[in-house]
Each structure stands twice: as structure tokens, then as C-alpha cells.
C-alpha positions as CSV (number, residue, x, y, z in Angstrom):
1,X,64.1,14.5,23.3
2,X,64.4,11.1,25.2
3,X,67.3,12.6,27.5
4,X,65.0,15.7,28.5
5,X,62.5,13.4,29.2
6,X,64.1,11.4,31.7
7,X,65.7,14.5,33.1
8,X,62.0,15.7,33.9
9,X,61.1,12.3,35.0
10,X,64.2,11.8,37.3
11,X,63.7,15.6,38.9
12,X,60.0,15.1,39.4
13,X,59.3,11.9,40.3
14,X,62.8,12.6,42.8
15,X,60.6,15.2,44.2
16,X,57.2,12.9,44.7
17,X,59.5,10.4,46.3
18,X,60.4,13.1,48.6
19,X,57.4,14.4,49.4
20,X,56.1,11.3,49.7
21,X,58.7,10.4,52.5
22,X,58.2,13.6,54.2
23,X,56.0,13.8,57.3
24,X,53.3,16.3,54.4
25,X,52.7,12.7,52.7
26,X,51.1,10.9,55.2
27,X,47.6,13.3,54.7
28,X,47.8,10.9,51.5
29,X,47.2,7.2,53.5
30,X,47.8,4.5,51.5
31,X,47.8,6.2,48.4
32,X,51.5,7.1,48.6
33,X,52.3,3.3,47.7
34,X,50.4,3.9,44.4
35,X,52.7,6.8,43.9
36,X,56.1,6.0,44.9
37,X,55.2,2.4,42.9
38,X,54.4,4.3,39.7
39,X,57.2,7.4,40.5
40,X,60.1,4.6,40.4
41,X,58.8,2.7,37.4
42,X,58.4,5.9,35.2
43,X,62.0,6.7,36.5
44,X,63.7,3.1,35.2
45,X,61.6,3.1,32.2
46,X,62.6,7.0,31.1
47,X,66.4,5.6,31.8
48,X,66.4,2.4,29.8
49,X,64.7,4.3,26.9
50,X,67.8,6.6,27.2
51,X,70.3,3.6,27.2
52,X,67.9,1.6,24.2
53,X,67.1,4.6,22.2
54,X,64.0,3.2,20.6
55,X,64.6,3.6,16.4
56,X,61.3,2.7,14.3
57,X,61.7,2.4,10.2
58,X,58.5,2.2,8.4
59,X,58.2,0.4,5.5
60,X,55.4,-1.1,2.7
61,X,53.2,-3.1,4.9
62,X,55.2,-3.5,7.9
63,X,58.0,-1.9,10.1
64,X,60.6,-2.7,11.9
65,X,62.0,-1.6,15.2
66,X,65.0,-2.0,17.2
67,X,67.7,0.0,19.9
68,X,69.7,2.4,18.6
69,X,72.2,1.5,21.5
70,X,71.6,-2.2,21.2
71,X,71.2,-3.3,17.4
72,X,75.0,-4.6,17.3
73,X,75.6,-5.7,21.0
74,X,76.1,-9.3,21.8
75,X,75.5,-8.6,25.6
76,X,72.1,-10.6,27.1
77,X,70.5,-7.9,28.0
78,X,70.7,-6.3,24.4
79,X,69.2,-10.0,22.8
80,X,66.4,-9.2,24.9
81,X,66.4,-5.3,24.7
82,X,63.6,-5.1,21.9
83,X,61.3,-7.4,24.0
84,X,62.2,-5.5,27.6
85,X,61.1,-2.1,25.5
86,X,57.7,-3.6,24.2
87,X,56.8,-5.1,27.2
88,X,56.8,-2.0,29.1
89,X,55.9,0.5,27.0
90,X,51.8,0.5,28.6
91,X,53.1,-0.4,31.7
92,X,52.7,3.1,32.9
93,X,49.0,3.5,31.3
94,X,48.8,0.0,33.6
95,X,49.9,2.2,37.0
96,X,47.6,4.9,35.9
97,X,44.9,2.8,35.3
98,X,45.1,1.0,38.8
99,X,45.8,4.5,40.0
100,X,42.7,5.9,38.7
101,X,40.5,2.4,40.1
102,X,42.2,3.6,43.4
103,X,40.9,7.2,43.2
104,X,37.3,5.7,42.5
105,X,36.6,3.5,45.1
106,X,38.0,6.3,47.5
107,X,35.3,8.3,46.6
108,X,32.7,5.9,46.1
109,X,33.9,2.7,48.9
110,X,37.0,5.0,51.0
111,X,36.1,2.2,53.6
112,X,36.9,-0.4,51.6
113,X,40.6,1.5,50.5
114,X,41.5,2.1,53.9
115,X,40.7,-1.3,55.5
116,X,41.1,-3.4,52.7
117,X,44.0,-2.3,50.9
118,X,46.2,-5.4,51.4
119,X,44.0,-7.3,49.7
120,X,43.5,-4.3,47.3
121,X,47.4,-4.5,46.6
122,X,47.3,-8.2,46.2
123,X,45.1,-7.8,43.6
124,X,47.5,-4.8,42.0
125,X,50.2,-7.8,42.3
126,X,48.6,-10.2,40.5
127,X,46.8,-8.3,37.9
128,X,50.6,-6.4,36.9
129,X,51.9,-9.7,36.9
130,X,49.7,-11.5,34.1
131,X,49.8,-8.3,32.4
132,X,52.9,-8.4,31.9
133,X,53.4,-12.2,30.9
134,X,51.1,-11.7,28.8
135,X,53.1,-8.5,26.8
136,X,56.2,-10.6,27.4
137,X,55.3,-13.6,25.6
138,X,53.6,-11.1,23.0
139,X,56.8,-9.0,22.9
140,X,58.4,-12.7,22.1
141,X,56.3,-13.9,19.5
142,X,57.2,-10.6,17.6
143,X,60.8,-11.0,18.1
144,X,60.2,-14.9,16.4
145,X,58.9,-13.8,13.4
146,X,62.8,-12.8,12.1
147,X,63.8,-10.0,9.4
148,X,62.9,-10.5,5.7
149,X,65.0,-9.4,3.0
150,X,62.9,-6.9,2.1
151,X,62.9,-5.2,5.8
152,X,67.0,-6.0,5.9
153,X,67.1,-3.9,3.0
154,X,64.9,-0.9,4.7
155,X,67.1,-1.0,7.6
156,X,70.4,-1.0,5.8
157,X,69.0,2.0,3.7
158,X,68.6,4.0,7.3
159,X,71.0,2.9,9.4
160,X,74.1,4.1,8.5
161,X,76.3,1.4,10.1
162,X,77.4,-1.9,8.4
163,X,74.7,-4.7,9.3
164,X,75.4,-8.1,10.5
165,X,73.2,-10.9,10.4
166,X,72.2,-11.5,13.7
167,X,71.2,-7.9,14.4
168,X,69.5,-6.7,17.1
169,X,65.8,-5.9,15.3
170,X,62.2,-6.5,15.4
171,X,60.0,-6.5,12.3
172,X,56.3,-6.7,12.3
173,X,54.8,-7.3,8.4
174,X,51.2,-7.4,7.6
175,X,52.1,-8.5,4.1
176,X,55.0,-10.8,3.8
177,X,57.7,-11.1,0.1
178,X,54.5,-12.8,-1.8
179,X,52.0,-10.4,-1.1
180,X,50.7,-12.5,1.7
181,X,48.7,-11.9,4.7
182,X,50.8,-12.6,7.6
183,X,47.7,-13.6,10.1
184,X,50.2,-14.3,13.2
185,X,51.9,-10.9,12.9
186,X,48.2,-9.0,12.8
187,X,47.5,-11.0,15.5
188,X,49.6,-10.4,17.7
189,X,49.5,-6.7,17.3
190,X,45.6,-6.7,17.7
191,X,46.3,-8.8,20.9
192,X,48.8,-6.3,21.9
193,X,45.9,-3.6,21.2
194,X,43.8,-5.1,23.1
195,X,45.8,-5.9,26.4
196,X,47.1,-2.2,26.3
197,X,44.0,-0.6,25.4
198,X,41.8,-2.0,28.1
199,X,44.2,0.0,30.7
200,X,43.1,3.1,28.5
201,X,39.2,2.2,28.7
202,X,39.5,1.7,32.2
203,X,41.0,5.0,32.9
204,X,38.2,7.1,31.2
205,X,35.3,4.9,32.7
206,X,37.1,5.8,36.1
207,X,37.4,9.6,34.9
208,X,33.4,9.7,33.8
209,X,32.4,8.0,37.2
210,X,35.0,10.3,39.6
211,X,33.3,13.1,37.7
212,X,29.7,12.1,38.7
213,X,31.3,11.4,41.9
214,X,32.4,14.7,42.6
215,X,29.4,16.1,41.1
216,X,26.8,14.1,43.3
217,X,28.7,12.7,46.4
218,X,28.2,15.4,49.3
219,X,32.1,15.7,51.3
220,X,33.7,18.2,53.1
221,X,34.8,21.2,51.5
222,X,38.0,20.4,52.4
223,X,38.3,16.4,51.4
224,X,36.3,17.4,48.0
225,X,39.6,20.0,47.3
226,X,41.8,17.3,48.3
227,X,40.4,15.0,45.8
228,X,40.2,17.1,43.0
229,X,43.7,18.2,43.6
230,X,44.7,14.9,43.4
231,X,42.5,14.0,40.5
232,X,43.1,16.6,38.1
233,X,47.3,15.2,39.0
234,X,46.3,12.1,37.9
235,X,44.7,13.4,34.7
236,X,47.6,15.4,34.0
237,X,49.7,12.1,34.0
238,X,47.4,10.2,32.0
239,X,47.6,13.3,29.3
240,X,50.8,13.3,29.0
241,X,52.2,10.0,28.1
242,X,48.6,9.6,25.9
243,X,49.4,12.3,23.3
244,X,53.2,11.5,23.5
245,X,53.5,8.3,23.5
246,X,50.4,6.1,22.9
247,X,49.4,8.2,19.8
248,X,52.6,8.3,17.9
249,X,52.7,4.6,19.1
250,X,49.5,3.7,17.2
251,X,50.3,6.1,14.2
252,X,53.5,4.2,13.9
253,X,51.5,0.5,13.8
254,X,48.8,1.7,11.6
255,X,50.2,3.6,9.2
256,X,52.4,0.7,7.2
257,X,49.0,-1.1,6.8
258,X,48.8,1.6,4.2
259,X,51.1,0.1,1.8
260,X,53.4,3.4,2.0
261,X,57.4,3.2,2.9
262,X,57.5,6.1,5.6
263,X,60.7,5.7,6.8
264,X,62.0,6.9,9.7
265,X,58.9,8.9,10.3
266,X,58.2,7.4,13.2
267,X,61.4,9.1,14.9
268,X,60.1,12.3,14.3
């Protein structure tokens, strides 16, 4: 599944790139940043999710997680692999979000897109930037909190390979050995909720206001199709990584509060 995923993302988002650089892509101003920005980041997130191979075991009051292609590597960039993979997993629901703020204000300020968009992309900069220090130190936290017996045991019961130590795993318990409430572990996944959701909310207040937009603003036959061309796109990628990715996601952290061992559910 992961390596027809990034096929789909490397052929299509090829394609925008190339229609972006085409002379067709210019009708779309300033608009083709936001899309060659998010086009390349979807591309290099679909390929290190090939390469990591993200492997989730769910077990009684927790789960753990880790890279099928990185559990056993001593390489750098496999120590770090299981915080690299949470720390960009809502980044595109990020881009979308900032793509669907962008798709607002040109119908409601177009003005302000047009001549203001430097400081409109220095705002992007910024805001992508503590959103993902934030996820990064989150991601790091998470990786702190070390594997319990009782998850060792989970993993060595799914992963067929002999385990070492110093593996290559993150495990997040609600409940630790003594039937404890581990309050830093909730917390950081409700903080996690909270940072990525927010991207989520502001998409669909951007969808209900481009609606009324489109319903009430009077345009040009022609610049109202453009826009709902180009905004029934950008619902389409919002959809898809929604029911593919953020669902499963949030099925696969809620789930072990439950107190049932799931197993390797979450691959499925």
C-alpha cells in the first residue's frame, strides 16, 4: 500500500510541478508557490514512509510504534527515524490548511493576496516553523519515555526478528506495569491532538466561509469557475489524507485506552 501511494504521489504531484512550470500556470499567480510547496513535501514524505515503513502494535493500554526499515539500524538518521515520522505526519493537513486560508482571503481580500503575499508567505514561514518545533520536541518527549517490559514483550511477540536492547521503538502507555496513570504520556498525546487538530478546524471554518463566499460574493462567470475548480481540488486533497490517514491515526491512539491488546491492527 505505502509503495502505490508514493507511486501516485510521485506521478501526480510530478505532473502539478509541471504544470505549474509551464506557461498554463501562471493564470494561477502566486498561488503556484502554495502548490509546488505542498506538491514536494507530499513527494518526500510518501518516500520516507516507503524507506521507514511505519509498524504500529497495539497493546493493553498503550502501543508502541516504530520503522519496519529502521527498528535495528544504528545509522543517525534511523535514532531519529520514529521522531522524523511523527513530526510530519500533519504536516500536510498544515499545507492544506494554509492552502485553504489562501483560497479565503482570495475570495474575500484577493487584494490583499496579490499585493501582500510576501508578507503573507512570511507569515507561512514562521507559523510552519513553530509548528513544527513544537511536534519535534513533542515527537521527543515520546521517544524519552523508553520501552517497558510489558511493551518489549508485545513487540517480540510481533516482530519476528530477534530484539536487541536498544531498538529502534516508540511506546506511548496510558497505564504503566502498576496500573498507573502515566499523566506525561496522555499529555503529550492530547498536546499532539491539539496542535494537529487545529490545522483540521481551520480547514473546515475556511470550507464553511469559501462556501458562503461563493454563494454571496458576485464574480465573473469565468473567475467564479476558476475558483471552484480550484476549490473542490483542494477539497479533494484534504479528503483524502483525512479518511486515510488522520482516521486510522486517531483509531490507533484511542483504541488502547480501551484496555484491549489489538495487535497489529493498526497495520491493517
Amino acid at each position: 500500500f505505502l509503495y502505490c501511494t508514493a507511486a501516485v504521489s510521485f506521478c501526480g504531484n510530478g505532473l502539478l510541478l509541471l504544470l505549474l512550470l509551464h506557461r498554463s500556470g501562471a493564470a494561477l499567480g502566486n498561488y503556484r508557490i502554495l502548490l509546488a510547496a505542498f506538491a514536494i513535501t507530499d513527494v518526500c514524505i510518501s518516500l520516507y514512509h516507503t524507506w521507514f515503513i511505519p509498524m504500529f502494535v497495539l497493546g493493553k493500554y498503550g502501543f508502541i510504534y516504530y520503522g519496519h526499515g529502521s527498528i535495528f539500524s544504528k545509522k543517525l538518521m534511523s535514532k531519529y527515524s520514529n521522531e522524523i515520522f511523527s513530526t510530519t505526519f500533519y504536516l500536510p493537513f498544515f499545507l492544506i490548511g494554509i492552502h485553504f486560508i489562501y483560497r479565503y482571503l482570495s475570495l474575500a481580500r484577493p487584494s490583499y493576496v496579490k499585493e501582500k503575499f510576501i508578507g503573507f508567505s512570511i507569515f507561512c514561514a514562521v507559523y510552519a516553523l513553530v509548528y513544527n518545533t513544537f511536534f519535534a520536541l513533542l515527537s521527543h518527549a515520546v521517544c524519552e519515555l523508553g520501552i517497558s517490559k510489558r511493551f518489549y514483550v508485545y513487540l517480540s511477540e510481533f516482530e519476528r526478528r530477534p530484539l536487541t536492547p536498544d531498538v529502534n521503538a516508540a511506546v506511548v502507555e496510558y497505564l504503566d506495569e502498576n496500573n498507573e496513570i502515566n499523566f506525561r504520556a496522555i499529555f503529550i498525546i492530547l498536546s499532539a491532538g491539539a496542535v494537529g487538530g487545529h490545522s483540521i478546524v481551520i480547514s473546515l471554518i475556511c470550507i464553511f466561509n469559501i462556501f458562503r463566499a461563493l454563494n454571496n460574493k458576485v464574480l465573473e462567470i469565468s473567475v467564479k469557475r476558476g475558483h471552484i475548480q480550484l476549490f473542490r481540488a483542494l477539497l479533494l486533497q484534504f479528503s483524502i489524507p483525512f479518511v486515510f490517514s488522520f482516521l486510522p491515526f486517531a483509531a490507533i491512539v484511542s483504541l488502547p485506552a480501551t484496555g484491549i491488546s489489538l495487535g497489529l491492527t493498526g497495520d491493517v
